[in-house]
Rosetta silent file (secondary structure, phi, psi, omega in degrees, C-alpha in Angstrom):
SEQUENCE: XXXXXXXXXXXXXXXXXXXXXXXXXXXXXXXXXXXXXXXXXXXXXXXXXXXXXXXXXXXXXXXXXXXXXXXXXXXXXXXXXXXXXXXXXXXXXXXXXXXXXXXXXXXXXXXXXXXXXXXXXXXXXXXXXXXXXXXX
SCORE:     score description
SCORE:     0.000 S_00000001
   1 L     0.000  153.816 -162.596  102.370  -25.229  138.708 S_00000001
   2 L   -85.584  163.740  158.116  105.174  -27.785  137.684 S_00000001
   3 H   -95.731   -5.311  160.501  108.289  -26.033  137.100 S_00000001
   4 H   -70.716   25.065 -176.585  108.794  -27.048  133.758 S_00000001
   5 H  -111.454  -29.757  178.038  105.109  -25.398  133.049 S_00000001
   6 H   -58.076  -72.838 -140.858  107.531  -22.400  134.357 S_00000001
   7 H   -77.321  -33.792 -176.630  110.350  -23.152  131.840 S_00000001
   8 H   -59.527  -41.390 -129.707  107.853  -23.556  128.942 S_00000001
   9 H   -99.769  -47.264  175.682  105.878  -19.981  129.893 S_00000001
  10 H   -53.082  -50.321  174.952  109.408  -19.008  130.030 S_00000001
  11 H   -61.558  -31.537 -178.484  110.803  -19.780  126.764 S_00000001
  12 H   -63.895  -52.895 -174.953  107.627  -18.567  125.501 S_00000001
  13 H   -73.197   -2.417 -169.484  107.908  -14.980  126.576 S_00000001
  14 H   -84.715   -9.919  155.245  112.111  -15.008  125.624 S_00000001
  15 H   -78.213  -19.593  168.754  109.942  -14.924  121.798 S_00000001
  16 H   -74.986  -62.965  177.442  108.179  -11.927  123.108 S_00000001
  17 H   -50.261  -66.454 -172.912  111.042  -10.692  123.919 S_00000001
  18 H   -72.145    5.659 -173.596  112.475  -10.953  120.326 S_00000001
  19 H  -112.336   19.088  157.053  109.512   -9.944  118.383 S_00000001
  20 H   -77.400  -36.889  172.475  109.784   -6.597  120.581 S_00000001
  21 H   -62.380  -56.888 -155.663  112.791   -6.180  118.908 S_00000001
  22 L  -104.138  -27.986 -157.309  111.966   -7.033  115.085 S_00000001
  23 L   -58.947    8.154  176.288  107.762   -6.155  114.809 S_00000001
  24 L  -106.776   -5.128  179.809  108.083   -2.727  113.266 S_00000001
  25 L   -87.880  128.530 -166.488  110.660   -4.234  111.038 S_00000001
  26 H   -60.878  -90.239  173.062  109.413   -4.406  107.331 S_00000001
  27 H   -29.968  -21.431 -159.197  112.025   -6.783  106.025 S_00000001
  28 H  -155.657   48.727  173.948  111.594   -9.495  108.400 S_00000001
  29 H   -80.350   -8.964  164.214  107.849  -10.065  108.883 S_00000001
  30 H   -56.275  -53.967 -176.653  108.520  -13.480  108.402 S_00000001
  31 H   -65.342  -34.611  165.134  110.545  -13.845  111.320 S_00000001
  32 H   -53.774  -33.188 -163.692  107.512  -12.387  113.610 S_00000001
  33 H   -62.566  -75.656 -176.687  105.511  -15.042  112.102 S_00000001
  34 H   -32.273  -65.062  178.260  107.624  -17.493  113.176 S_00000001
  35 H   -43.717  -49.599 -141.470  108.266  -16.095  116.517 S_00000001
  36 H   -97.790    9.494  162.132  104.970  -15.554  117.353 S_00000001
  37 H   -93.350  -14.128  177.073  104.082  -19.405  116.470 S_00000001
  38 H   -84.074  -46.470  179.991  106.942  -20.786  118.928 S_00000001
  39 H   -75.772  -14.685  170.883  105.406  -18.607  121.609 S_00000001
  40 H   -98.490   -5.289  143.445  102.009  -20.036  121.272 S_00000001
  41 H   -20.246  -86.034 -151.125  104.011  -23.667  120.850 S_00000001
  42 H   -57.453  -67.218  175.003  105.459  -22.985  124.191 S_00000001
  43 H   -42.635  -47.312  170.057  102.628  -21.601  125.731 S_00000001
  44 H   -62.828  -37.861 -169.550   99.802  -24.424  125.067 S_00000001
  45 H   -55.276  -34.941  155.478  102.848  -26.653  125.641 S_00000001
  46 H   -44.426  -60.886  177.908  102.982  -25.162  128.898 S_00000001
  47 H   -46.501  -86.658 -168.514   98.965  -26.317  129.564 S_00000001
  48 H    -9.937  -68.885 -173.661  100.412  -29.798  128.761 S_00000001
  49 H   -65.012  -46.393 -168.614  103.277  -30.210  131.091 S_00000001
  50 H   -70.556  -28.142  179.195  101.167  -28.602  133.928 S_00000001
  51 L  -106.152   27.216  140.768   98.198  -31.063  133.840 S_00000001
  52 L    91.867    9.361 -148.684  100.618  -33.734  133.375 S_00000001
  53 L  -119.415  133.440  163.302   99.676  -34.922  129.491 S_00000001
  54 L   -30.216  107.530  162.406  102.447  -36.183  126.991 S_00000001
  55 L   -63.927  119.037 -175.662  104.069  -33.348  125.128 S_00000001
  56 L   -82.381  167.169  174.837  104.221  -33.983  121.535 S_00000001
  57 L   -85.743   48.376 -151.355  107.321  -33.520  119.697 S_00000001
  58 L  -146.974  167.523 -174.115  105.530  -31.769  116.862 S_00000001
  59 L  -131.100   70.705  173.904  105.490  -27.688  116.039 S_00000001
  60 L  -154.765  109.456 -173.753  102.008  -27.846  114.545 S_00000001
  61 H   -90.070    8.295  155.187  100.016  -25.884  116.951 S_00000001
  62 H   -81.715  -26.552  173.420   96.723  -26.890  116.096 S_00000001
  63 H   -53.346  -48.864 -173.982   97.303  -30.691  117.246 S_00000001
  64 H   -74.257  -39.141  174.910   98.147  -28.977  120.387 S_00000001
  65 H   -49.820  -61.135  150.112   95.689  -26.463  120.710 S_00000001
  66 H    -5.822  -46.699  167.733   93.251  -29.812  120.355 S_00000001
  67 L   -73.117   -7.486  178.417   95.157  -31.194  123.021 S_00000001
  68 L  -134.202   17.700 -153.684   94.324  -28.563  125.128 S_00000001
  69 L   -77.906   -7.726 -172.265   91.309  -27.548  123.972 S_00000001
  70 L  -100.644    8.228  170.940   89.339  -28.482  126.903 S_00000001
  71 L   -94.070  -33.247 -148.795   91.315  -25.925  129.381 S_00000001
  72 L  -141.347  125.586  168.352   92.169  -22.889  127.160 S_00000001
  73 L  -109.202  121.581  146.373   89.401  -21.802  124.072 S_00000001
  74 L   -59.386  130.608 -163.812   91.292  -19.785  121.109 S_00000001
  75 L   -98.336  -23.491 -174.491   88.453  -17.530  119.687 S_00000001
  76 L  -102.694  105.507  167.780   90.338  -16.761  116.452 S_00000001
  77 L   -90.522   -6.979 -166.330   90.900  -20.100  115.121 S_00000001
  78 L  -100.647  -42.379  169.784   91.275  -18.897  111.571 S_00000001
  79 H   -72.090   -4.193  166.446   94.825  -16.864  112.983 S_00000001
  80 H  -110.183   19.463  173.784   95.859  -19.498  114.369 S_00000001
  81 H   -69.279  -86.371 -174.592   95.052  -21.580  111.290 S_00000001
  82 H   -39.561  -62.365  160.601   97.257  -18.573  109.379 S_00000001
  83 H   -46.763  -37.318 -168.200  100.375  -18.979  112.062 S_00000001
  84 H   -64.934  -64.133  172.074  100.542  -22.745  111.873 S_00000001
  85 H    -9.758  -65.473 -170.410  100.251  -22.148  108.095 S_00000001
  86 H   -75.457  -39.850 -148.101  103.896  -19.728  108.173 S_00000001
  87 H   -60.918  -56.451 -167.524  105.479  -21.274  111.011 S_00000001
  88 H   -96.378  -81.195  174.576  107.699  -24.184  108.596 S_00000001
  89 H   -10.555  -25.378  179.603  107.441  -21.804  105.490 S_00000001
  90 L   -93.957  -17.695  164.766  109.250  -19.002  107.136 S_00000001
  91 L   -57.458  -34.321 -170.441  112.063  -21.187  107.717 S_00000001
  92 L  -123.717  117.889  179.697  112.994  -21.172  104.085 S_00000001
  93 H   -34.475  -54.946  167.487  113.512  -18.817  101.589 S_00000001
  94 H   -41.234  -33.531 -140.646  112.148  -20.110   98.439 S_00000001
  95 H  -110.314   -3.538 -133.766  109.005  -20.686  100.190 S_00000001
  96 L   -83.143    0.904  161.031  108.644  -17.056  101.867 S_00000001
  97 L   -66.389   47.289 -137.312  105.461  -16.019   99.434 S_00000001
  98 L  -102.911    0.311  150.536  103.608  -17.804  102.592 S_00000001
  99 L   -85.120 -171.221  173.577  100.049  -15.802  102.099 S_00000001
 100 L   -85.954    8.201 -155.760   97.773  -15.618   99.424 S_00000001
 101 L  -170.299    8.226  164.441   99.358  -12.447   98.607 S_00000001
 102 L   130.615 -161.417  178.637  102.938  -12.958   99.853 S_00000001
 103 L   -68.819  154.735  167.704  105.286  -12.366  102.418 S_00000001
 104 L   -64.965  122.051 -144.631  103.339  -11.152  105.657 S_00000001
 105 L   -87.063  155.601 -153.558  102.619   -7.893  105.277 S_00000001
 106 H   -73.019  -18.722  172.685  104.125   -5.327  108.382 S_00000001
 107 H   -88.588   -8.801  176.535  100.086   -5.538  109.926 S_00000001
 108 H   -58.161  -59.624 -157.724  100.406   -9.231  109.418 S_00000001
 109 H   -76.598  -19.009  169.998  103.206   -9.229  111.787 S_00000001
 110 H   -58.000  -76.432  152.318  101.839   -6.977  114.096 S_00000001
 111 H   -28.171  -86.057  158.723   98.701   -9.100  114.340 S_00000001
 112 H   -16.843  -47.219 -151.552  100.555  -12.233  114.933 S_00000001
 113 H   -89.256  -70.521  174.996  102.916  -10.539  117.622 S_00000001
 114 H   -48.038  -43.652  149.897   99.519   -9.396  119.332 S_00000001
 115 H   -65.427    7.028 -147.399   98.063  -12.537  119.173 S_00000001
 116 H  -123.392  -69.612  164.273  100.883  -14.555  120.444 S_00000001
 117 H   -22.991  -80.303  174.918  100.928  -11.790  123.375 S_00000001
 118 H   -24.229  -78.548 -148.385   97.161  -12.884  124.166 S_00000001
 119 H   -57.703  -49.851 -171.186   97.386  -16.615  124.033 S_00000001
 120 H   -69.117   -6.160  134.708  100.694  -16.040  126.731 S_00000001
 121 H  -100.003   -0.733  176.653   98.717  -14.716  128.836 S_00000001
 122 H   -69.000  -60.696  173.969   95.338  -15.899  129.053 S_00000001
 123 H   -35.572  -63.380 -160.703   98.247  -19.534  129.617 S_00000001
 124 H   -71.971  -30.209 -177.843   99.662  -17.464  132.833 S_00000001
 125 H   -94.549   13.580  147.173   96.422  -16.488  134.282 S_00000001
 126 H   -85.426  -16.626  161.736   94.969  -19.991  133.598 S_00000001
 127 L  -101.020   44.610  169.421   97.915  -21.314  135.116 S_00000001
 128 L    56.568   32.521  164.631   97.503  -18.877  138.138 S_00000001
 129 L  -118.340  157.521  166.448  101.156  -17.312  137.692 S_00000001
 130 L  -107.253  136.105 -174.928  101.980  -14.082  137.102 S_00000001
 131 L   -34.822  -52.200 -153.971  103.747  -12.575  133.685 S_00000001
 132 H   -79.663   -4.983  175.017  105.970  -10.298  135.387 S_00000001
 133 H   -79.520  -15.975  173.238  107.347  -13.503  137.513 S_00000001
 134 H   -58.886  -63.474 -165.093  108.372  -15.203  134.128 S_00000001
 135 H   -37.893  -40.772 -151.247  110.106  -11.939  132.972 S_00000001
 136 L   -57.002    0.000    0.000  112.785  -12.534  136.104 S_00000001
């Protein structure tokens, strides 16, 4: 593995790291959303760099999941439909009614957080490393 497929996997779990900190918080399921779309950012981004393929400069993780689609399969495409969705919405206040029904709800965020979890590691054990070597 390159080491910037390291530095990617890495930035990805330092969002893991913060949405250990905020997911039981109520107030600020927005910000899990958000987190947990920058860690699967990082993580397919991660695919990218290791097999060598032009990173895009874009936060819209379905182009990349596309881009990577023939190494890694996501089985819930409709959540990661629903992250991509929040991911620039959660940035801004005005906009933060970002369901059909609102702010993300505290199982929203939960979900999300838990999915985010998944995709970084099915990324470390397709790129052969191990999680707890990231954490260091």
């Amino acid at each position: 593995m390159s080491n910037l497929s390291a530095e990617w996997l890495k930035a990805a779990f330092s969002d893991i790291v913060v949405m250990d900190s905020i997911v039981g918080n109520d107030l600020i399921t927005h910000m899990t959303a958000f987190h947990s779309q920058q860690c699967i950012e990082k993580s397919l981004k991660a695919i990218l760099e290791y097999h060598g393929i032009t990173i895009p400069r874009k936060h819209d993780i379905l182009l990349i999941n596309e881009l990577v689609s023939e190494y890694i399969l996501i089985a819930d495409e409709n959540m990661l439909d629903k992250i991509n969705a929040l991911y620039t919405d959660s940035r801004y206040p005005g906009d933060i009614g970002l369901l059909p029904y609102g702010k993300p709800t505290l199982k929203d965020a939960k979900e999300f957080y838990e999915f985010a979890q998944d995709i970084f590691n099915q990324v470390c054990t397709l790129l052969n490393i191990d999680p707890e070597e990231i954490k260091k």
